[in-house]
N, C-alpha and C positions, 0 to 999 in steps of 0.2 A: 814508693812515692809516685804518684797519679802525676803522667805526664803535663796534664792543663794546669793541675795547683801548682806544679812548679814555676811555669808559665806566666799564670798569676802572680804566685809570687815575687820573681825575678822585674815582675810589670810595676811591681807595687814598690819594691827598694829602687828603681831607678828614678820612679817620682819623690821616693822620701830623700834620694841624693840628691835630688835634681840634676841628674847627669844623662848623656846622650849612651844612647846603646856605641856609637863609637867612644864615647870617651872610657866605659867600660872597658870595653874590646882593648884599648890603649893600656886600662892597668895594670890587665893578667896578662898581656901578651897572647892573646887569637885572635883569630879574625873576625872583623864586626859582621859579618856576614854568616858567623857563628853564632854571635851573639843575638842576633836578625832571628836565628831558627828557633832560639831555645826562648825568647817572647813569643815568636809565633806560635809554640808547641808543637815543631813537626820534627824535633828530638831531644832530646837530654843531654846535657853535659856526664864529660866522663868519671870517672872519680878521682882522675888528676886535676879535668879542671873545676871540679865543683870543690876540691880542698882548695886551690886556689884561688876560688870567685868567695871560698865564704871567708878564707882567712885578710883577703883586701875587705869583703863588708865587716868584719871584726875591727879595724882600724878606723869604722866611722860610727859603728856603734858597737858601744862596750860590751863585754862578753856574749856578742855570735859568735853560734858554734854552731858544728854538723847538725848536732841534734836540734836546732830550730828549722830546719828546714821540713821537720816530722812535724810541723805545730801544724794545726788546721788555718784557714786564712785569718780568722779572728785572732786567733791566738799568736801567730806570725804578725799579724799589724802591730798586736798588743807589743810586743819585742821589739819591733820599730820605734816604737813611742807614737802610734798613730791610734785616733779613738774610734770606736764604728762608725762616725756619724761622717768622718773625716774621711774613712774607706772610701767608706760609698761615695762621697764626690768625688775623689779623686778618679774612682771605677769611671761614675757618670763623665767624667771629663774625657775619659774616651771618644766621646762628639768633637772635640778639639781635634786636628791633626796630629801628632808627636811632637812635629817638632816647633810647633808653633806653641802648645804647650810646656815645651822643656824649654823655649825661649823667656817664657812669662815666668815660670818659676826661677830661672836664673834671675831674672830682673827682678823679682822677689826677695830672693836671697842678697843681691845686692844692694838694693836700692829700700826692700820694705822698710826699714827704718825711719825711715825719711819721712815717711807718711804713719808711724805712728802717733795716736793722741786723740784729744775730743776736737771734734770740731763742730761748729754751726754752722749749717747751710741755709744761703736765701734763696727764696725763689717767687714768681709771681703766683697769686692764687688763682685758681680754674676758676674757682667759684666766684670769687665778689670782684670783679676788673679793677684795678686802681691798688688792692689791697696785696701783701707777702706775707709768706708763710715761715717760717722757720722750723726747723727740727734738729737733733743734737744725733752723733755718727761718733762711733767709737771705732778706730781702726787700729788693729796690732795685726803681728806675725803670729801663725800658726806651730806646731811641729812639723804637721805636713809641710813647711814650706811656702803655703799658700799665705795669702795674706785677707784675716778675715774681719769682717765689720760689719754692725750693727747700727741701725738706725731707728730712731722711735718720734711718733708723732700724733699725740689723741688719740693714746690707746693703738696703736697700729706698732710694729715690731716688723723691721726686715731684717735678716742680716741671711752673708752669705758670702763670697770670695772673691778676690781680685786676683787680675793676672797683670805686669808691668810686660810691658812692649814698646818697644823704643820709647815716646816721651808719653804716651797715653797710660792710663789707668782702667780698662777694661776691670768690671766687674755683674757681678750676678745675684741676685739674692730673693727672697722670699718671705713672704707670710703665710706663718702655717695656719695659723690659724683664722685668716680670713680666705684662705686660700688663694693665693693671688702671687704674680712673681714682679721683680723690677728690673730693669738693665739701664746702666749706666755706663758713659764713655766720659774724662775726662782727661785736660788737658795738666800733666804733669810738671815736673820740676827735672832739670837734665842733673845738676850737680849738690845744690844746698838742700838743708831739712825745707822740707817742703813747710809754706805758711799758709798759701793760699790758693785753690785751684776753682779749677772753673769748667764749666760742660753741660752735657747734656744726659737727662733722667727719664726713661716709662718705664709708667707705671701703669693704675690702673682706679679713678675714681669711686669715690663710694652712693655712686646713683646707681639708678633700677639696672640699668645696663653695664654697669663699669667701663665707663669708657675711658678710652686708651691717651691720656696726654702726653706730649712730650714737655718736659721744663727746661729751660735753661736755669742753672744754678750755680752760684758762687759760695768756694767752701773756705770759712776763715777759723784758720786754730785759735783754739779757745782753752787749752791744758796741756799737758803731759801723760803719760801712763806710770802709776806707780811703784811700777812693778813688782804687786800684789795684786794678781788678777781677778780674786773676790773682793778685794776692794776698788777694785777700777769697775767691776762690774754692779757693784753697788753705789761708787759715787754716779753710773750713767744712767741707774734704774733714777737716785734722786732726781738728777738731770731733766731725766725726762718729766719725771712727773710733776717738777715745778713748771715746766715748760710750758708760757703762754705762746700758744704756737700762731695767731695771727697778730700780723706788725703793722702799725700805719707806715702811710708812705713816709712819712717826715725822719722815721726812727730808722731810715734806709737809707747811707750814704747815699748823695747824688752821682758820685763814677760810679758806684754800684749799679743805680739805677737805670742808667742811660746804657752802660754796659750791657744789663740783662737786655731793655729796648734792643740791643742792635741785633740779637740773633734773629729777628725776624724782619727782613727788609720788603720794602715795594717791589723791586727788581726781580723777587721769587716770592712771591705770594705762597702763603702754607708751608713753606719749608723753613724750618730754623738750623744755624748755623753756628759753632762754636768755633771761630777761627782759632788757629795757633797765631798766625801772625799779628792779633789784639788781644790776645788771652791774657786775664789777669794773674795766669798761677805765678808766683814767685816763692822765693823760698826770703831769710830775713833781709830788714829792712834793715841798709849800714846809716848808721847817725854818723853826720861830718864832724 
């Protein structure tokens, strides 16, 4: 066994556990600072304790055994239940810190729930002032852990991963095929299914220059997921494509509206702002 792919490896099942290299270290009994070495690759477990790290990874996925650890990296995710496409971001997420990534994935694991389903977002349009936009966002859990969604709007396709951090919703995503990426910060829900959240979007327009907007946006659930994911992925394709994606002002609640107004004030000109302390996310509304 090539000391890096182990390396690898070991990198890869503590992102599909979503667990800390100490909370490892805690299950088999060594020290994390053991555990420290044999991610970084500067040695290998012994064969006591590599029977013992694979026989704890056998109790969170069904039949691992020694001999998966002879798989190449494809073939090892595949065992995981992880897809290549899923690898590679999770690889890419190396730009994150550890543990600031193994916090988001817990709050994933916790919490992604709460934020599964379709939802509509509003926002004001770049292009025509006075007018909004709308687009339909599918959000579920991954196996990686991760929690992934997609978005669509006149033919445009993003989708890509969130990470949960304390009450915000950090996420990333992409269009391949116009090439272009989006980053979004949103302000979450602490304890009920999330209904309704709110934050800020760049992205990148479709003029000679693609330039750079930020939106403020309010996201109001609009479904469930059926849990048949060819057909949640087919009711979002319909979704989309019936979608008249520009709204008049009128067909735009007024708290909405005046809400999205506030992210940009006189007091800081050019900077917009999604406070938590006016934020609309909540999660249901109790009838008396």
């Amino acid at each position: 066994m090539k000391l890096d792919s182990f390396a690898d490896k070991l990198a890869l099942v503590l992102k599909t556990l979503v667990m800390s290299r100490t909370g490892l270290a805690a299950a088999i009994n060594v020290d994390k600072s053991l555990v420290g070495r044999w991610v970084a690759g500067t040695v290998s477990p012994s064969e006591h304790n590599l029977a013992n790290l694979t026989r704890y990874i056998a109790t969170q996925i069904d039949g691992f055994t020694l001999l998966d650890w002879e798989r190449d990296l494809v073939g090892f995710g595949e065992k995981l239940g992880i897809s290549d496409n899923a690898k590679a971001e999770i690889a890419g997420a190396g730009l994150i810190p550890d543990a600031i990534f193994e916090e988001g994935l817990r709050g994933a694991k916790v919490r992604g729930a709460a934020y599964e389903g379709f939802w509509r977002t509003i926002r004001a349009s770049s292009d025509l002032p006075g007018r909004y936009l709308r687009d339909i966002t599918m959000i579920r859990r991954r196996p990686d852990g991760l929690i992934g969604w997609t978005t669509g709007i006149e033919g445009e396709r993003y989708g890509g991963w969130a990470l949960l951090l304390g009450q915000q919703f950090f996420s990333v995503g992409w269009d391949e095929q116009h090439g272009t990426m989006m980053f979004a910060i949103f302000n979450g829900v602490a304890r009920q299914r999330a209904e309704m959240l709110d934050g800020l979007s760049v992205a990148t327009l479709r003029d000679a220059g693609s330039s750079p907007p930020c939106s403020a946006c309010v996201m109001e659930r609009v479904g469930d997921l059926s849990g048949d994911p060819a057909a949640d992925d087919e009711y979002f394709a319909d979704e989309v494509e019936a979608l008249d994606p520009l709204v008049q002002p009128e067909e735009v609640p007024e708290k909405i509206r005046e809400h999205l107004a506030r992210t940009v004030t006189d007091d800081a000109p050019g900077l917009m702002r999604m406070f938590f302390a006016t934020s609309m996310a909540r999660g249901p509304l109790l009838e008396a």
